[in-house]
C-alpha positions in Angstrom: -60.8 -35.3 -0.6 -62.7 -32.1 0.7 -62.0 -28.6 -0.9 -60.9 -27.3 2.1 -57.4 -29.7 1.6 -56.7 -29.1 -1.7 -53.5 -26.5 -2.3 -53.6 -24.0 -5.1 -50.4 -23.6 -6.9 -50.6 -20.0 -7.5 -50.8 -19.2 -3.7 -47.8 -17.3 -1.8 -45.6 -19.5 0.0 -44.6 -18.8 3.6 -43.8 -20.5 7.0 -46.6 -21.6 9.5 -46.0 -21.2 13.4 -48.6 -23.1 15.0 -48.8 -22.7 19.1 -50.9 -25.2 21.1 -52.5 -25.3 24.7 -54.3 -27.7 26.3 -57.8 -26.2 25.9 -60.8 -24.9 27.4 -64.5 -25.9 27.7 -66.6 -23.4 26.0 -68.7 -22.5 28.9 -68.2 -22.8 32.7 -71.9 -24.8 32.3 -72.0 -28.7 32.8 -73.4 -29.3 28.8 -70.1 -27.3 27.4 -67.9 -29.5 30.1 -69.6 -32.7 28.8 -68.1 -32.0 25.4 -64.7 -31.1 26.3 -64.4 -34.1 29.2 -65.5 -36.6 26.5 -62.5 -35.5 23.8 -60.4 -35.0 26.4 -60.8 -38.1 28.5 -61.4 -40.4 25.3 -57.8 -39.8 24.4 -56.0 -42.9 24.7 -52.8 -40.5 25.5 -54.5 -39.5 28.7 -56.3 -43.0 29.8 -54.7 -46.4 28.5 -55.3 -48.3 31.4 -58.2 -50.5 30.8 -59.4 -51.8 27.3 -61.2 -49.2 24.7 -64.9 -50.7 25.2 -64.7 -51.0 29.1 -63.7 -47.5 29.6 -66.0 -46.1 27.0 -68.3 -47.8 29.1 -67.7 -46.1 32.2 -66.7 -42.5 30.8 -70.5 -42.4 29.1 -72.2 -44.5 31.7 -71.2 -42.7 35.1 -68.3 -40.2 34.5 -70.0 -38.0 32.0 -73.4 -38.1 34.0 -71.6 -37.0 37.1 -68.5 -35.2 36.8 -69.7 -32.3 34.3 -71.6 -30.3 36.8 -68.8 -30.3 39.2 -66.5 -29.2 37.0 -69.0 -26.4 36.1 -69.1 -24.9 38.9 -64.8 -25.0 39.6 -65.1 -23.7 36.1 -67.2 -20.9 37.0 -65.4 -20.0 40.2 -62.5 -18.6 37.7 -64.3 -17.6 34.6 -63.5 -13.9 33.3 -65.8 -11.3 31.9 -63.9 -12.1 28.7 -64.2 -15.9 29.0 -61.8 -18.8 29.6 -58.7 -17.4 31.2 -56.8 -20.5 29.7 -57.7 -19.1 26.4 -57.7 -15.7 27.0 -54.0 -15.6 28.1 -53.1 -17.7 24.8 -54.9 -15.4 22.7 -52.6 -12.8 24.2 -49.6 -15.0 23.8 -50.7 -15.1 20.1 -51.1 -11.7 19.1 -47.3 -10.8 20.9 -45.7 -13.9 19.4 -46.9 -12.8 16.1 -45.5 -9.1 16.8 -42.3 -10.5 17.9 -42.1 -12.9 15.1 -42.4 -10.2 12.6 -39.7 -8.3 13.9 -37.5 -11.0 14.4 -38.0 -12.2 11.0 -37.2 -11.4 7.0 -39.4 -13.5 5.6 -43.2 -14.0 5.7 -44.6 -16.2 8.8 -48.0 -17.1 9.9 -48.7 -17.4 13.5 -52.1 -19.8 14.4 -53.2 -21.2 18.1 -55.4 -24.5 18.1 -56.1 -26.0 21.1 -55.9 -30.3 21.7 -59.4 -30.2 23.3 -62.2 -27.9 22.4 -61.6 -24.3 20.5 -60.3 -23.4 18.8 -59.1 -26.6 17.3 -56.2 -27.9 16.2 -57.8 -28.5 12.7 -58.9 -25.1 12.4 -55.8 -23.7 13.2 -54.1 -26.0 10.4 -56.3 -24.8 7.9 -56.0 -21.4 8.9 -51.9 -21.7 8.0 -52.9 -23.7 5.0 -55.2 -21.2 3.5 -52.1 -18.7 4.2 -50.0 -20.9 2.0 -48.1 -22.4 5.0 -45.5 -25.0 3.3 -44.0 -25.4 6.2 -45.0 -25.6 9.3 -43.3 -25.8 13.2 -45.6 -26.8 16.3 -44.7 -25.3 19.2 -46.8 -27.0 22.2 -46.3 -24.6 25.1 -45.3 -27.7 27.1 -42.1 -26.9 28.6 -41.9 -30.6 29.7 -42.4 -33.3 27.4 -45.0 -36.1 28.2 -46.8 -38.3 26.5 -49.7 -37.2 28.0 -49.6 -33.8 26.6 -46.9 -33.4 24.0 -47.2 -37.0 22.1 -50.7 -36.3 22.1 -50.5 -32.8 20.3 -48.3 -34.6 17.8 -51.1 -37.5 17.2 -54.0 -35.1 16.9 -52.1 -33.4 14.0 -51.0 -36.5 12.3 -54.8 -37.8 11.9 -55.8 -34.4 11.0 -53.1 -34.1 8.1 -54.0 -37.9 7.6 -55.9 -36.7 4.2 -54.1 -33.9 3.2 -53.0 -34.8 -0.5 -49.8 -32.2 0.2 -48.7 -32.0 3.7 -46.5 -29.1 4.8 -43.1 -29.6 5.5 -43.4 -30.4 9.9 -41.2 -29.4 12.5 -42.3 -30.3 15.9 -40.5 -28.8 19.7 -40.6 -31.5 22.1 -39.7 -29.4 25.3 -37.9 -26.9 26.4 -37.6 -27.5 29.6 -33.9 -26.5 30.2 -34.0 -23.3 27.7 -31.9 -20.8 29.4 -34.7 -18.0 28.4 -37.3 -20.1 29.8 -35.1 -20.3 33.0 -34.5 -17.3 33.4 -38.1 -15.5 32.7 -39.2 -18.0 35.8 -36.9 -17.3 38.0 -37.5 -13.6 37.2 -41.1 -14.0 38.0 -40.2 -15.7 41.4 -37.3 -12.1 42.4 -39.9 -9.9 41.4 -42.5 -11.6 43.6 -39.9 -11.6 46.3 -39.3 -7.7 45.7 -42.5 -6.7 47.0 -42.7 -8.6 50.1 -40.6 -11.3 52.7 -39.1 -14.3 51.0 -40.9 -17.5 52.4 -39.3 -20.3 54.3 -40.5 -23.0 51.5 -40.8 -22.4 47.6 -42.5 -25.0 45.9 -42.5 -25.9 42.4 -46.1 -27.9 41.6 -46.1 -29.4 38.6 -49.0 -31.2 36.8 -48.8 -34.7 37.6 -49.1 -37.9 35.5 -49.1 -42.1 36.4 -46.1 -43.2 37.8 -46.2 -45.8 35.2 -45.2 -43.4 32.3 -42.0 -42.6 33.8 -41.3 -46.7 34.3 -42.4 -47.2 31.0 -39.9 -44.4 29.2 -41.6 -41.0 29.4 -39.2 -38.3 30.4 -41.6 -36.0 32.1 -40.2 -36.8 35.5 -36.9 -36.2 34.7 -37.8 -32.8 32.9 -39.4 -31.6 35.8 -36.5 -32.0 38.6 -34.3 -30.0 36.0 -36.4 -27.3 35.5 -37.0 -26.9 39.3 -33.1 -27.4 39.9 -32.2 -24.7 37.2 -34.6 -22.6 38.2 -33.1 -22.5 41.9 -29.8 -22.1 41.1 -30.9 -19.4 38.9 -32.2 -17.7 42.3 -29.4 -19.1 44.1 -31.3 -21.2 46.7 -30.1 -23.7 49.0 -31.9 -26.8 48.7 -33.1 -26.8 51.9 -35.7 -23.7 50.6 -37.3 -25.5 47.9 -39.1 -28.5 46.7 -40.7 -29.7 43.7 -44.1 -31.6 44.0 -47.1 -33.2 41.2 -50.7 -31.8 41.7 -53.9 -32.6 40.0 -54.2 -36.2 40.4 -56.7 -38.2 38.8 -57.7 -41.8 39.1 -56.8 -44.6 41.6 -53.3 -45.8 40.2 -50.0 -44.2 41.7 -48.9 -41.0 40.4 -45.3 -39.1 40.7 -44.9 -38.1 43.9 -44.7 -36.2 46.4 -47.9 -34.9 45.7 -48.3 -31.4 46.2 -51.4 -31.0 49.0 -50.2 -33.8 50.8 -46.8 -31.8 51.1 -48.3 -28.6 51.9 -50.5 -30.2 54.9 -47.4 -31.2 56.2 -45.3 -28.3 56.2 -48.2 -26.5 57.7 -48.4 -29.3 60.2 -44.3 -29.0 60.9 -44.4 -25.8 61.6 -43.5 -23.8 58.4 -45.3 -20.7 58.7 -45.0 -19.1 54.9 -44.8 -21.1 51.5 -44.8 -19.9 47.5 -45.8 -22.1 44.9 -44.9 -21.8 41.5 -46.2 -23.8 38.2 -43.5 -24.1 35.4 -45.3 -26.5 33.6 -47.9 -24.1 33.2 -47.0 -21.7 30.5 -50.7 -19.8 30.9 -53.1 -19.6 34.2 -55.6 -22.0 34.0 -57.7 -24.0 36.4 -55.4 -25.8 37.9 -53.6 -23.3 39.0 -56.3 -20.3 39.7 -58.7 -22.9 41.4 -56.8 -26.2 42.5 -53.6 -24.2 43.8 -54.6 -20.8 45.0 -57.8 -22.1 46.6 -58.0 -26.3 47.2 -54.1 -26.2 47.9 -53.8 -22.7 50.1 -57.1 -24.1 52.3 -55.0 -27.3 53.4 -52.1 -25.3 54.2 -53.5 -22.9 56.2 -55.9 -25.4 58.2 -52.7 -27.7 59.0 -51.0 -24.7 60.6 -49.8 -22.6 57.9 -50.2 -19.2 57.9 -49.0 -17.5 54.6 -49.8 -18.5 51.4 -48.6 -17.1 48.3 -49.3 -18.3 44.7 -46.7 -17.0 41.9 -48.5 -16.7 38.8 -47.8 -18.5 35.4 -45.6 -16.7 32.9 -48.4 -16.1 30.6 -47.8 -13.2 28.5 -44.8 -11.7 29.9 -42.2 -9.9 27.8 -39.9 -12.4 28.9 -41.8 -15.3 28.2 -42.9 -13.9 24.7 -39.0 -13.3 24.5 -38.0 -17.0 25.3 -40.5 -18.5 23.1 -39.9 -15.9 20.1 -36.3 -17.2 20.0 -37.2 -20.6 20.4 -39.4 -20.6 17.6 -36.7 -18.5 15.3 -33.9 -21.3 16.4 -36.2 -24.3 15.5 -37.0 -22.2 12.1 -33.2 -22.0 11.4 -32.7 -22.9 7.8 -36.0 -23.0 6.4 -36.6 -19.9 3.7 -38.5 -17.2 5.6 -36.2 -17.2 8.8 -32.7 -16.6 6.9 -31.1 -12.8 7.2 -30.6 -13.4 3.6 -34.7 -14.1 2.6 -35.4 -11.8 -0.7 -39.3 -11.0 -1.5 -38.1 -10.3 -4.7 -36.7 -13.3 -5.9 -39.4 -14.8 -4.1 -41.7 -13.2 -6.1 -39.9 -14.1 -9.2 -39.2 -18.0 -8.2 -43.2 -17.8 -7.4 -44.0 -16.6 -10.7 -42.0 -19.4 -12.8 -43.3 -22.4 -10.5 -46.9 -20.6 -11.5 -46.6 -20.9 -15.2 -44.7 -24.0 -15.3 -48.0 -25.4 -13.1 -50.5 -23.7 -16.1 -48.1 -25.1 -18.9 -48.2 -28.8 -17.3 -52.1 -28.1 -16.8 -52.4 -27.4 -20.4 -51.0 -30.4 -21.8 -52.8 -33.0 -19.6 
């Protein structure tokens, strides 16, 4: 066992609060997307379609070679002065989480980001809360819809990190919260002040990040997730269903996905005459490329050469008040009974509990 997951038993005790993404590469160059496609497309979450050797086969022998340097350059087309915006939006999310945190709570908590692919990692982020003294620990995934694809995945990444951890924190994990009424709210918020500054469109759509048909046959809830966010979200507003639909972008692969997919639809309302559509992501709780580069640009060009003629993207909620407010209170619900979170947490018979369990530990080290 390395050093680096062994626990002292003098250290403070607190609670851990660990927020994942999907990630970033670390570059908009095609070397830096060759290492984030291979993690990323090796997970057996994302492809599980053909047997482990055959598609190693094909993801080093033709995949890797070609798709890397197109990605680059999509990569670069929305790359900040300050880097990724994926993870410069979650680094934002982090620092008001943690400021929110602290004022929602009496006790001690450490807030870490790790990303499932690339940096920073999930196990860096874990050791980070462990070398604060995090015995417990909740993972919030800012996947408002559960999928296996993205949620289950988060969950296995952790499990083999902790696999040789000698003491594993205490683990709390939020699945989705997909139907969270401050969640709800901070979107359809988004949408009215969108709406405040100019005319309301004929069509909203709500494009969500698609996955194989054959999850959703074989169990995963994602589907199902997604129609009642979009359904809450335009009550909420207080639309008649005429004025909205909900579609599945970013398609990979040959195999079915959920449907209707979202440029398909968008050619043909712009082919039927529907002059004006907004699109909105709620599966996307920070702007990344598949909203900044496959939506506003990809997705607006087919709408506006099949006949559309106003196009208007809604960005993610990223680090909105409201969003920082939704997720704040989800994290102190989901923290409900654990030390740190209770009105009635006392630092000073922490301190003192802290101080017995440290000389009982040098007592029982004595006498072995």
């Amino acid at each position: 066992m390395s050093a680096s997951t062994q626990f002292r038993h003098d250290q403070p005790i607190t609670t851990g609060v660990l927020i994942t993404n999907l990630g970033t590469p670390d570059a908009p160059t095609a070397p830096a997307l060759r290492r984030y496609l291979a993690e990323f497309l090796w997970d057996p979450r994302i492809v599980d379609s053909l047997p482990r050797p055959v598609w190693w086969l094909a993801l080093h022998g033709l995949i890797l070679r070609l798709r890397p340097s197109r990605s680059a350059k999509s990569y670069a087309s929305v790359w900040t002065d300050e880097g990724s915006p994926l993870l410069v939006i979650a680094e934002r999310q982090l620092a008001a989480l943690r400021e929110s945190l602290t004022q929602r709570l009496a006790g001690p908590v450490v807030v870490e980001l790790g990303m499932r692919y690339g940096n920073p990692s999930l196990a860096s982020a874990l050791q980070k809360l462990r070398d604060a003294g995090a015995r417990r620990v909740l993972v919030l995934p800012l996947y408002p819809q559960y999928s296996c694809s993205t949620t289950a995945s988060t969950f296995d990444a952790i499990a083999a990190e902790m696999a040789d951890w000698r003491w594993m924190p205490e683990l709390r994990f939020i699945n989705q919260y997909h139907d969270e009424t401050g969640y709800i709210e901070a979107l359809a918020a988004s949408i009215r002040e969108s709406w405040e500054q100019r005319e309301q469109p004929q069509k909203l759509l709500f494009s969500f990040h698609g996955t194989p048909k054959r999850f959703f046959t074989e169990g995963d809830p994602y589907y199902c997730h997604c129609q009642k966010t979009a359904r809450l979200v335009a009550e909420c507003l207080g639309l008649a269903e005429d004025r909205w639909q909900l579609t599945f972008q970013s398609i990979f692969g040959r195999e079915e996905w959920l449907q209707p997919y979202t440029i398909e639809t968008l050619r043909e309302l712009g082919s039927n005459g529907v002059k004006s559509v907004d699109i909105v992501c709620p599966g996307f709780s920070a702007d990344c490329l598949e909203t900044l580069e496959e939506i506003t640009v990809e997705n607006r060009e087919a709408y506006l050469k099949a006949g559309g003629e106003q196009f208007h993207y809604i960005p993610a909620l990223n680090d909105r008040p409201d969003h920082i407010k939704a997720l704040s209170g989800l994290v102190q619900k989901h923290l409900a009974g654990w030390p740190e979170a209770s009105p009635d947490w006392n630092a000073a018979q922490h301190e003192s509990g802290k101080a017995e369990c440290l000389m009982r530990a040098k007592t029982a080290g004595a006498e072995m």
